[in-house]
C-alpha positions in Angstrom: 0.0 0.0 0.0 1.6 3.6 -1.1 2.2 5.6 2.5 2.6 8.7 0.5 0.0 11.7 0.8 -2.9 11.9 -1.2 -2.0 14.7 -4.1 -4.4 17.7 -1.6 -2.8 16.6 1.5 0.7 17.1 -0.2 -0.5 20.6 -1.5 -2.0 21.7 1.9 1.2 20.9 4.0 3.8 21.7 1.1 4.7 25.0 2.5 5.9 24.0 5.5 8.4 22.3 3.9 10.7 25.3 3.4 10.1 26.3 6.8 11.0 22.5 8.3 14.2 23.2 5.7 15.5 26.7 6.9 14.9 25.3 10.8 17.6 22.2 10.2 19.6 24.7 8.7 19.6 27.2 11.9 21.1 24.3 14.1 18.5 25.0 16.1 17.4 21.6 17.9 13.9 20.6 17.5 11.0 18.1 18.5 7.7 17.3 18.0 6.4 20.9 19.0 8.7 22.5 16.9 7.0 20.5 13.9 3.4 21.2 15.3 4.8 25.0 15.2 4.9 24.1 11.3 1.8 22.8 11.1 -0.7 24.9 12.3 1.4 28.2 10.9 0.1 26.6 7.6 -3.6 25.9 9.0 -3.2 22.1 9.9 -3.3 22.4 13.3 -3.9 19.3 14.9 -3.6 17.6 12.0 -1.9 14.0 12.8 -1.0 12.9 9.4 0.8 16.3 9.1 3.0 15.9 11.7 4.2 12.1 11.0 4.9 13.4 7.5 7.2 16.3 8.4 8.9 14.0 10.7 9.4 11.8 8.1 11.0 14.9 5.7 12.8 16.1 8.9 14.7 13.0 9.0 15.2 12.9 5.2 16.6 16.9 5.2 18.8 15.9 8.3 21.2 14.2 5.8 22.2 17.6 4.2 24.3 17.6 7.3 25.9 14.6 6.6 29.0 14.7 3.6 28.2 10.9 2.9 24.6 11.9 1.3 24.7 14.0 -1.7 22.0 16.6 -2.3 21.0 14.4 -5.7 20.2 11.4 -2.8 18.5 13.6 -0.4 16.1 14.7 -3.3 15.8 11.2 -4.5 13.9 10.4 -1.3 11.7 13.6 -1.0 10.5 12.9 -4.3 9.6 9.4 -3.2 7.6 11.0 -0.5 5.5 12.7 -3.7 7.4 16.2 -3.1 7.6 17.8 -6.7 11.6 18.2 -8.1 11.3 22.1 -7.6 10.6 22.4 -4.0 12.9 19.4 -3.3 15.7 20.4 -4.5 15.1 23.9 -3.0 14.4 22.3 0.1 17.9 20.5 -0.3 19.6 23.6 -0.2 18.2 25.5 1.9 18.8 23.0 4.3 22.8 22.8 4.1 24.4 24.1 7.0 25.1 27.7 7.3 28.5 28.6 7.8 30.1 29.9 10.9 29.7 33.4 11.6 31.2 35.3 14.4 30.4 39.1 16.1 32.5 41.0 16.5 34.7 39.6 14.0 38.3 40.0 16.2 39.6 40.6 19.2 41.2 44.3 20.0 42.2 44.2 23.5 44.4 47.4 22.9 47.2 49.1 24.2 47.8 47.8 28.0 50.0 48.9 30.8 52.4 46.8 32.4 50.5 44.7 35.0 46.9 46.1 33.6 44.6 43.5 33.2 41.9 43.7 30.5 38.5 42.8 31.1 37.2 39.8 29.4 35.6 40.0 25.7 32.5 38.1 24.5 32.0 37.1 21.0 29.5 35.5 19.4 29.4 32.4 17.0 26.6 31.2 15.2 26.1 28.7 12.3 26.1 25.9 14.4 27.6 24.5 17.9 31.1 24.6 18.7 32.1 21.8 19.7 35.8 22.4 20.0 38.6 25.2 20.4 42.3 25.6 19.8 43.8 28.4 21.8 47.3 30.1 21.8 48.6 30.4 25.7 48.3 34.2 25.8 44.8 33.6 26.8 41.9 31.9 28.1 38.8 30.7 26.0 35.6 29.7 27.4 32.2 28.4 26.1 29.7 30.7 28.4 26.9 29.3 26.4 27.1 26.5 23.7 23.7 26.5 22.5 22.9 24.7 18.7 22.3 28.0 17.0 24.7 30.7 19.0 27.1 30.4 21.1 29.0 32.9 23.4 32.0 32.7 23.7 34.4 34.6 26.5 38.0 35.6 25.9 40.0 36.4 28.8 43.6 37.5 28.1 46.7 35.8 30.1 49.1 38.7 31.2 51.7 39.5 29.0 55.1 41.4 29.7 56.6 44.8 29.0 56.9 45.5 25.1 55.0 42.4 24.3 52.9 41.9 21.0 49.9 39.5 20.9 48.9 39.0 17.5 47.0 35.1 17.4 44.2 33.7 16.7 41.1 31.1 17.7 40.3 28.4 15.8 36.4 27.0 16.8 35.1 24.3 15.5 31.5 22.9 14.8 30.3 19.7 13.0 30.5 21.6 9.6 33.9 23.6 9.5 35.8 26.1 11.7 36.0 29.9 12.1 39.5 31.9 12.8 39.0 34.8 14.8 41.8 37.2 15.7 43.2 38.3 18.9 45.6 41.3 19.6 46.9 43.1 22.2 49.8 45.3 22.9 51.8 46.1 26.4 53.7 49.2 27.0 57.4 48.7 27.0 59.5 49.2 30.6 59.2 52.8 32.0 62.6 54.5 32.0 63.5 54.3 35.8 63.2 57.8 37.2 64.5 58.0 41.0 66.1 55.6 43.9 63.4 54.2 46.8 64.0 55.2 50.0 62.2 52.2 51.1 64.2 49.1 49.3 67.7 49.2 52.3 70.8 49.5 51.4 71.6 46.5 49.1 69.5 49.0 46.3 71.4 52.3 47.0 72.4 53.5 43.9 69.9 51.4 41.9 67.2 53.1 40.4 63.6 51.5 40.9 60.8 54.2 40.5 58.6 54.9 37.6 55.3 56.5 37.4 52.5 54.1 37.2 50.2 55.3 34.8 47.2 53.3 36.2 47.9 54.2 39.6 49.0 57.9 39.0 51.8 57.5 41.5 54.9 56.8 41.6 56.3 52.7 41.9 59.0 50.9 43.3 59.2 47.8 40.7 61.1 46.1 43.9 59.2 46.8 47.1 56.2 48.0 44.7 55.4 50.5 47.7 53.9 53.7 46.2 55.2 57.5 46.6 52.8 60.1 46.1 54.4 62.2 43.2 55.8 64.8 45.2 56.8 62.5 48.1 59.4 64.8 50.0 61.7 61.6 51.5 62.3 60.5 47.5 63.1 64.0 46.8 65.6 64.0 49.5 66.7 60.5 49.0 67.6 61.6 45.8 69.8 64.6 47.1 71.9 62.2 49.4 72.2 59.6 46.8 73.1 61.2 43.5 
């Protein structure tokens, strides 16, 4: 006995086939009440026979994500389900995979002070689930949310040292390719050692340790890492005693 819908049935739920299409397509995971979602946008609402035939073209379309069936194969077996050549072999497209897209497209983490730590970024990747990530050591890489159509991920930069140039990249990878996305990030070089510090003893006399701490908007022992106020009279005099 032919299982296939009779010729008005076909007709009647035919539009939702571009819908069930662009839905595998998204990632997006779906069940049963996604494909009753389908049906009664088209006015077959309730409608059993609707919903066990979009299953059954769900799990045909589902092979567009698999490189072992070819998009010839796929149509092949929507046509046997009575589906006219046109929309199957629209259908057949529009169900590939998208590829992965990413927002912002790189990673800018700017010019940083020596000892600054930048806040974290967030990026966001959609096309499909990552399931996988290959990160440089200069930073950190986390999947905040791995969900089948986004997913955010965080970027959190390792401290780097004076004069240092980060200029990488992250590969993530989903079921269907991979995405490079850029990271870069630039640390001052050392600040010329302005004074002694009073505060270091005597194994430092003579040795200059101070600069001014642009974050801090004081002045810094590098050594004792104790902080002068800028016009800090005991460095001024230090300095006197000690030239």
């Amino acid at each position: 006995m032919d299982s296939r819908l009779s010729e008005e049935k076909l007709n009647e739920l035919l539009p939702g086939l571009k819908q069930l299409a662009e839905l595998i397509s998204s990632g997006e995971s779906f069940d049963r009440r996604a494909l009753r979602d389908i049906a009664s946008s088209i006015g077959l609402d309730g409608q059993e026979w609707a919903l066990t035939e979009l299953e059954l073209w769900s799990h045909i379309l589902m092979k567009s994500k698999d490189v072992a069936y070819t998009e010839d194969a796929i149509m092949v077996e929507l046509r046997n389900r009575g589906i006219p050549e046109f929309p199957a072999r629209l259908a057949c497209k529009s169900a590939k995979p998208k590829p992965l897209k990413v927002e912002p497209q790189f990673v800018d983490f700017g010019n940083l002070q020596i000892g600054e730590r930048s806040e974290p970024r967030t990026i966001t990747v959609s096309g499909g689930p990552i399931i996988r990530q290959s990160v440089d050591l200069g930073f950190k890489v986390t999947l905040l949310d791995a969900g089948h159509a986004k997913t955010l991920v965080r970027v959190e930069l390792i401290e780097g040292t004076a004069g240092e140039i980060l200029k990488d990249e992250i590969i993530l990878r989903s079921n269907t390719g991979e995405l490079r996305v850029s990271v870069a990030a630039h640390w001052a070089a050392e600040p010329p050692l302005l004074s002694w510090c009073p505060d270091c003893g005597p194994e430092h006399i003579n040795k200059k340790s101070l600069f001014y701490n642009n974050m801090l908007s004081d002045t810094e022992c590098f050594r004792c890492k104790h902080e002068f106020p800028y016009s800090d009279k005991r460095v001024s005099e230090y300095n006197k005693t000690h030239k």
